[in-house]
C-alpha atoms as an extended CHARMM CRD file, in Angstrom:
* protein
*
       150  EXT
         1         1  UNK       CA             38.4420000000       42.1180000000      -59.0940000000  PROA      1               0.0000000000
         2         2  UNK       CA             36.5120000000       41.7470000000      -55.7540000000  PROA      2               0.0000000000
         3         3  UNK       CA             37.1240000000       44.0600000000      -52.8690000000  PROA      3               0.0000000000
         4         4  UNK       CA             39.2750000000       43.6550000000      -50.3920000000  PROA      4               0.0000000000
         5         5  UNK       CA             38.8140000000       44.6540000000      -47.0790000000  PROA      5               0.0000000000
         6         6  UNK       CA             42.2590000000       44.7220000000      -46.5890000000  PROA      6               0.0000000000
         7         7  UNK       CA             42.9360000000       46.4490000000      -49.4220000000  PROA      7               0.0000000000
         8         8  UNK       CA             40.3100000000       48.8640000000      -48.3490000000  PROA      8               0.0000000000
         9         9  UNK       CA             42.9130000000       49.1640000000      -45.1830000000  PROA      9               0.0000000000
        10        10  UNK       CA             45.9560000000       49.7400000000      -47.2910000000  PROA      10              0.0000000000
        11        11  UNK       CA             44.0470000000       52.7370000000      -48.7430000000  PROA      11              0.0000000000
        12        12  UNK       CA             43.1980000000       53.7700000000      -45.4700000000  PROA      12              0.0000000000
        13        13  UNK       CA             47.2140000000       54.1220000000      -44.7080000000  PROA      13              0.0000000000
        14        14  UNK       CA             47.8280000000       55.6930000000      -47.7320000000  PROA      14              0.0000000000
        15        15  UNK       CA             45.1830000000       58.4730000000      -46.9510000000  PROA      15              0.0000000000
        16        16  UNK       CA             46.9410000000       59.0360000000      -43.5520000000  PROA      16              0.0000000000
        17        17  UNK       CA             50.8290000000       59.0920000000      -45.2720000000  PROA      17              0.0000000000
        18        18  UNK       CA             49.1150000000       62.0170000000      -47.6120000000  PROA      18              0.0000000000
        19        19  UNK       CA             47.9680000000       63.5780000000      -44.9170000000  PROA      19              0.0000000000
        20        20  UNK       CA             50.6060000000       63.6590000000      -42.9530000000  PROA      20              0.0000000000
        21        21  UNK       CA             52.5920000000       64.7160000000      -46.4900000000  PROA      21              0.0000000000
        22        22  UNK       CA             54.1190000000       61.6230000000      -47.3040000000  PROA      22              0.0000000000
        23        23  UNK       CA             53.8060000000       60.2580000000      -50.8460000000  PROA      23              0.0000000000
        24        24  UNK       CA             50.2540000000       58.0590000000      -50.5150000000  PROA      24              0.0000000000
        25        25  UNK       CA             51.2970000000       54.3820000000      -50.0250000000  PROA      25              0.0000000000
        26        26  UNK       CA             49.9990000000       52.2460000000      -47.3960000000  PROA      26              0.0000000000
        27        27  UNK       CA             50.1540000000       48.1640000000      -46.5610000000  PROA      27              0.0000000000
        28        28  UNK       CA             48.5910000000       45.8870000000      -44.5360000000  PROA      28              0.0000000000
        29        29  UNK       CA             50.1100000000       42.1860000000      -43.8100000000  PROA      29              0.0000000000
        30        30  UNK       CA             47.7370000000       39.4810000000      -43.3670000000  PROA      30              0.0000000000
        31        31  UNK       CA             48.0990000000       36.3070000000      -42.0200000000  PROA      31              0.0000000000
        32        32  UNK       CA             45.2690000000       33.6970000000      -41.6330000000  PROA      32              0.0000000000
        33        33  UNK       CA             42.8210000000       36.6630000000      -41.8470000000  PROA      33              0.0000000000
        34        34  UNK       CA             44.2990000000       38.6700000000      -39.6820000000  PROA      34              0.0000000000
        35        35  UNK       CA             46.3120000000       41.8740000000      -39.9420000000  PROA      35              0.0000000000
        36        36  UNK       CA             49.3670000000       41.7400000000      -38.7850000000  PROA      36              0.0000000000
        37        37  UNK       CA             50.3710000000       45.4020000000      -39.4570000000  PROA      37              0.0000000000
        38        38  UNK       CA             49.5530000000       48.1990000000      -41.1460000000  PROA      38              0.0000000000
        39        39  UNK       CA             51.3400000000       51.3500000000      -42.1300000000  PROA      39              0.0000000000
        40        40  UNK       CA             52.0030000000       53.9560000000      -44.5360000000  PROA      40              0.0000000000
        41        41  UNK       CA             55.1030000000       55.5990000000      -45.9510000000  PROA      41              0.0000000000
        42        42  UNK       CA             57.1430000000       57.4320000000      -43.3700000000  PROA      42              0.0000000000
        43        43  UNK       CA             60.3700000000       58.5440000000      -45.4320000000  PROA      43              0.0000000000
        44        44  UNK       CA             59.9400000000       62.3720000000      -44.7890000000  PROA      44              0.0000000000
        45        45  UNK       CA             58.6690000000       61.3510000000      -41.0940000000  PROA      45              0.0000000000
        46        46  UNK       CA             61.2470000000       58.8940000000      -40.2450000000  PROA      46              0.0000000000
        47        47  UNK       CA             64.3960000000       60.5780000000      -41.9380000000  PROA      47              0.0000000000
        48        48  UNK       CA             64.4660000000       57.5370000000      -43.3740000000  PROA      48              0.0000000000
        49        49  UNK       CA             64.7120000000       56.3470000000      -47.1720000000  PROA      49              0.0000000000
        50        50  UNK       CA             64.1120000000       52.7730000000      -46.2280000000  PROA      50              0.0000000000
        51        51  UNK       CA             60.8080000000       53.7280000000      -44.1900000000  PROA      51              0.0000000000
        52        52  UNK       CA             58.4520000000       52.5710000000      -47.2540000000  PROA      52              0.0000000000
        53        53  UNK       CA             54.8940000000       51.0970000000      -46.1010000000  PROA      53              0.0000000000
        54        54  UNK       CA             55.7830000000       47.7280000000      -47.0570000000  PROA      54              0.0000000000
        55        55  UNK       CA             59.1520000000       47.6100000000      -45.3200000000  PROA      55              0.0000000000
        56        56  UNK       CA             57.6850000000       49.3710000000      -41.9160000000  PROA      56              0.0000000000
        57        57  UNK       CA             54.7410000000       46.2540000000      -41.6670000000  PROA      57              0.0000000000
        58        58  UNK       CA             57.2140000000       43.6810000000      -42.3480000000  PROA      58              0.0000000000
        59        59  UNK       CA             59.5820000000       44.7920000000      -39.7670000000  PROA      59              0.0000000000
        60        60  UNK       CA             56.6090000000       45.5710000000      -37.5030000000  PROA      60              0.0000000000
        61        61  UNK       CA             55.1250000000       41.7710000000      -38.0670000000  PROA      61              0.0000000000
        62        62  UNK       CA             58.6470000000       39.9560000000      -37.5130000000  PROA      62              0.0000000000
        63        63  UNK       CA             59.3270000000       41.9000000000      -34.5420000000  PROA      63              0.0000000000
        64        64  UNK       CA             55.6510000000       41.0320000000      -32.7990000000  PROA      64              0.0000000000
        65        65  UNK       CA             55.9760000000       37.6410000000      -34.2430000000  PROA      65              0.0000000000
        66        66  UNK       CA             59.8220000000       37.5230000000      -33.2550000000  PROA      66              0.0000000000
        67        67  UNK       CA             60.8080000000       35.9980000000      -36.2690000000  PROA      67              0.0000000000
        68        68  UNK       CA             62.0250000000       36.7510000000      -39.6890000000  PROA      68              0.0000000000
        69        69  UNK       CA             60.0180000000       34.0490000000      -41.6930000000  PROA      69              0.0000000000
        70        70  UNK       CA             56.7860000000       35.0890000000      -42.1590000000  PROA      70              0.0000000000
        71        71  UNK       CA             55.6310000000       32.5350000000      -44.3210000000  PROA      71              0.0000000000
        72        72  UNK       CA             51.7050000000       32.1890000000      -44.6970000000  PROA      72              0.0000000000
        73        73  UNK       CA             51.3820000000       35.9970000000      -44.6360000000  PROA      73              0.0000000000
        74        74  UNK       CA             50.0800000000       38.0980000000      -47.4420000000  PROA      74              0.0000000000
        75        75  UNK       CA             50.9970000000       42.0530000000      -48.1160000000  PROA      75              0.0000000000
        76        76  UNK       CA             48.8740000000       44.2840000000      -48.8830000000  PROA      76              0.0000000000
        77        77  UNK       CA             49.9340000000       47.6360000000      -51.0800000000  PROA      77              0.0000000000
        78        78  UNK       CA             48.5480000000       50.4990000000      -52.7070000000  PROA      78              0.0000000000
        79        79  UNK       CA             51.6440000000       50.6680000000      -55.4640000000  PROA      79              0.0000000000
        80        80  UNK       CA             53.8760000000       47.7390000000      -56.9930000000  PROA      80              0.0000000000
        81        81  UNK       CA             56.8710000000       47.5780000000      -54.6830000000  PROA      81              0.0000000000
        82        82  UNK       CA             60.4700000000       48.8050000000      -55.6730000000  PROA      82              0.0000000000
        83        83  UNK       CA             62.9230000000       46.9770000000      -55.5190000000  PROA      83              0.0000000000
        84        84  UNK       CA             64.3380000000       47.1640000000      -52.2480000000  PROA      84              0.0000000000
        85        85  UNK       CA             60.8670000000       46.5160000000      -50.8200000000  PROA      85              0.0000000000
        86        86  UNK       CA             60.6210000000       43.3390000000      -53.5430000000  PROA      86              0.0000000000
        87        87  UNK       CA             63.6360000000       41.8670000000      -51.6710000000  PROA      87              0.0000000000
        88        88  UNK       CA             62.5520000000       42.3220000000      -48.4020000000  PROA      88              0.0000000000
        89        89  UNK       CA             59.4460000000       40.3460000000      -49.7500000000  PROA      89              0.0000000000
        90        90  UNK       CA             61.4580000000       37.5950000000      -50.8350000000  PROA      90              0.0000000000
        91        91  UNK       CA             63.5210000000       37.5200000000      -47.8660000000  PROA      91              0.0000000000
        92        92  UNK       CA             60.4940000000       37.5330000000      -45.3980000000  PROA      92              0.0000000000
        93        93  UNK       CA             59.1280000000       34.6100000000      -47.4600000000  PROA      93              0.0000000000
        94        94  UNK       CA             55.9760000000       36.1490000000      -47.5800000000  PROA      94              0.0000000000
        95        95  UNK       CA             53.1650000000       33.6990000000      -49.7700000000  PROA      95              0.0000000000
        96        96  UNK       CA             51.4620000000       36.2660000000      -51.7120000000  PROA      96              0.0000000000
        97        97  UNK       CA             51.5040000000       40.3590000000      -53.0000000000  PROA      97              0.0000000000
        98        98  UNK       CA             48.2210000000       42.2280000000      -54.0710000000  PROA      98              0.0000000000
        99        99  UNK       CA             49.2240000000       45.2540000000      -55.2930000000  PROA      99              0.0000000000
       100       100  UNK       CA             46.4550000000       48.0650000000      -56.6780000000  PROA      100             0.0000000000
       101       101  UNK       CA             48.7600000000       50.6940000000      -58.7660000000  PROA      101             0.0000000000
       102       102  UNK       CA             51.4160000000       49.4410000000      -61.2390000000  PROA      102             0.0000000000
       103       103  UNK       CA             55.1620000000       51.7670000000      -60.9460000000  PROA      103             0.0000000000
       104       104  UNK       CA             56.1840000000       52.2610000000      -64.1910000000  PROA      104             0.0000000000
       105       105  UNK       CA             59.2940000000       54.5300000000      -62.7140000000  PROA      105             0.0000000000
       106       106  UNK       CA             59.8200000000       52.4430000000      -60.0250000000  PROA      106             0.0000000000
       107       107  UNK       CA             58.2770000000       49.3340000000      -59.4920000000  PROA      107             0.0000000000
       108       108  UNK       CA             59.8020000000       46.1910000000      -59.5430000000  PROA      108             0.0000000000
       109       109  UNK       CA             57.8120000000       42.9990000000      -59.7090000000  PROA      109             0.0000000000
       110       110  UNK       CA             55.7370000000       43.6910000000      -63.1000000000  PROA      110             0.0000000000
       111       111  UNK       CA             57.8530000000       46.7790000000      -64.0660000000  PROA      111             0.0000000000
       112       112  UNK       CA             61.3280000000       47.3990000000      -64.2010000000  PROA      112             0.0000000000
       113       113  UNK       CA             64.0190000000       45.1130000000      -62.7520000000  PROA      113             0.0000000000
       114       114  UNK       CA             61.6830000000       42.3660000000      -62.1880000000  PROA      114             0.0000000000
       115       115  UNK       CA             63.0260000000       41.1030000000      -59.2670000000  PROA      115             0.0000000000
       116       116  UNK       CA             60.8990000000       37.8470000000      -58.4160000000  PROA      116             0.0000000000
       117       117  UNK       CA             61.9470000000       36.9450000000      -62.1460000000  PROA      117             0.0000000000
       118       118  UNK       CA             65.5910000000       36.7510000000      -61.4190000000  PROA      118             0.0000000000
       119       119  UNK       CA             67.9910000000       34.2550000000      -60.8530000000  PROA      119             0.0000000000
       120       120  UNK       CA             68.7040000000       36.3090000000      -57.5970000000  PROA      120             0.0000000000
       121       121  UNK       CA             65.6280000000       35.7960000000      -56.3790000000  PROA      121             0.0000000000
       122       122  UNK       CA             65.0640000000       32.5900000000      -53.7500000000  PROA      122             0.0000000000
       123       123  UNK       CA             62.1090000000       33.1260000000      -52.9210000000  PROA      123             0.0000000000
       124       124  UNK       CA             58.4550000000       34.2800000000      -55.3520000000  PROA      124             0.0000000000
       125       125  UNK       CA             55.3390000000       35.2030000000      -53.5640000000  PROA      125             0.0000000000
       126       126  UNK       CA             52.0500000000       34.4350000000      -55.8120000000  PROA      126             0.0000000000
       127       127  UNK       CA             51.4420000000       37.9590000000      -57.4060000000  PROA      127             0.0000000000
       128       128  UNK       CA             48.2050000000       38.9620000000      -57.7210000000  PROA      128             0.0000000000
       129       129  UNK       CA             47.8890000000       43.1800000000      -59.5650000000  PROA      129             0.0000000000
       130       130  UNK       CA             45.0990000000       45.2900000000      -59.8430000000  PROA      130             0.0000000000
       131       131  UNK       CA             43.5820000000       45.0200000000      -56.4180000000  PROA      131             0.0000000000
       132       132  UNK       CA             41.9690000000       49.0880000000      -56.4140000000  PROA      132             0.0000000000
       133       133  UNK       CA             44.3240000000       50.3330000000      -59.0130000000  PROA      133             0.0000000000
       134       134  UNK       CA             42.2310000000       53.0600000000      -59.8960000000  PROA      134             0.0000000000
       135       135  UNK       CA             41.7030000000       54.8250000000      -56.9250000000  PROA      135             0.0000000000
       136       136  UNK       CA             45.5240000000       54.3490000000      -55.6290000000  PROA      136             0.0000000000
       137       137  UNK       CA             46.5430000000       55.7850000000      -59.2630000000  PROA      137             0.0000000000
       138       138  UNK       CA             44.2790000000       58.3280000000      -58.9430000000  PROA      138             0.0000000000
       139       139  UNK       CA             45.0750000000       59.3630000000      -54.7190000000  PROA      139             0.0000000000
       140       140  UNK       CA             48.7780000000       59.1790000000      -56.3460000000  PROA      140             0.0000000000
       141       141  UNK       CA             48.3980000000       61.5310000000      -58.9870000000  PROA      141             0.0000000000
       142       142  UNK       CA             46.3920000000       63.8550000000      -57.1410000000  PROA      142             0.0000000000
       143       143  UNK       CA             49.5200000000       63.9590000000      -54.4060000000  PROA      143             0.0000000000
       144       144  UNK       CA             51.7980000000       64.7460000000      -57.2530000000  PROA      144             0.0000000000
       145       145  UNK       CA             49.9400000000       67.2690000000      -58.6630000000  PROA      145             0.0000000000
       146       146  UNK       CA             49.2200000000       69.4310000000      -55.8370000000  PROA      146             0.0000000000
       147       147  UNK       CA             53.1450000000       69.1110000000      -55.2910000000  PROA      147             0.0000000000
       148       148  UNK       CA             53.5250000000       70.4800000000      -58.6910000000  PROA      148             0.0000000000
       149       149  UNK       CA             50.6820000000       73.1470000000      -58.4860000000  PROA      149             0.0000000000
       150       150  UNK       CA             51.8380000000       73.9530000000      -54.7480000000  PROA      150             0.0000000000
């Protein structure tokens, strides 16, 4: 798949979250070519289990935008959302998810629960995978095993 430059961005956020030792996952909303927002994971930061990248921009986008709906806006993320992070998707109406890295564990749009597959589910962004998978998988597993070796 091409490159994205905002893909490219999401990296960049998931860089910073390692550095700053958060697990490496960053996201970028876009909307008509525009970011929006941009963060990466702040759990350990924040004191926060809900502070995931993708849940950070889309509170950060409906707050600037003051409104919940952010329909026409695309996200952005370095690993397929869980699925608190899948709902919030659905719930901000967002039109479309690139994800790099599929979540085995974890994930919840290709993987696991499925959540835009479900009956539960009102509303499914377009779902594009694969966007940089290689190099999130690989900034991921090189997080984890300095954890391990550490």
């Amino acid at each position: 798949m091409k490159e994205s430059p905002f893909m490219a961005a999401a990296l960049e956020e998931a860089r910073a979250a390692s550095a700053r030792g958060e697990v490496p996952i960053g996201a970028v909303l876009v909307r008509d070519g525009e970011i929006l927002a941009r963060a990466g994971n702040r759990t350990l930061q924040d004191r926060d289990p809900t502070a995931h990248a993708e849940m950070l921009v889309i509170r950060q986008a409906a707050s600037s935008l003051g409104s919940e709906r952010l329909v026409g806006a695309d996200l952005y993320v370095t690993l397929e959302p869980c699925t608190m992070c899948a709902a919030a998707i659905s719930f901000a109406r967002i039109r479309r998810l690139y994800y790099a890295a599929e979540d085995e564990k974890g994930g919840a749009v290709e993987s696991g629960v499925r959540f835009f597959a479900s009956p539960a589910c009102h509303h499914r962004p377009e779902v594009y995978s694969g966007l940089a998978a290689t190099e999130a998988g690989e900034m991921l597993k090189a997080f984890f095993r300095a954890r391990r070796e550490g």
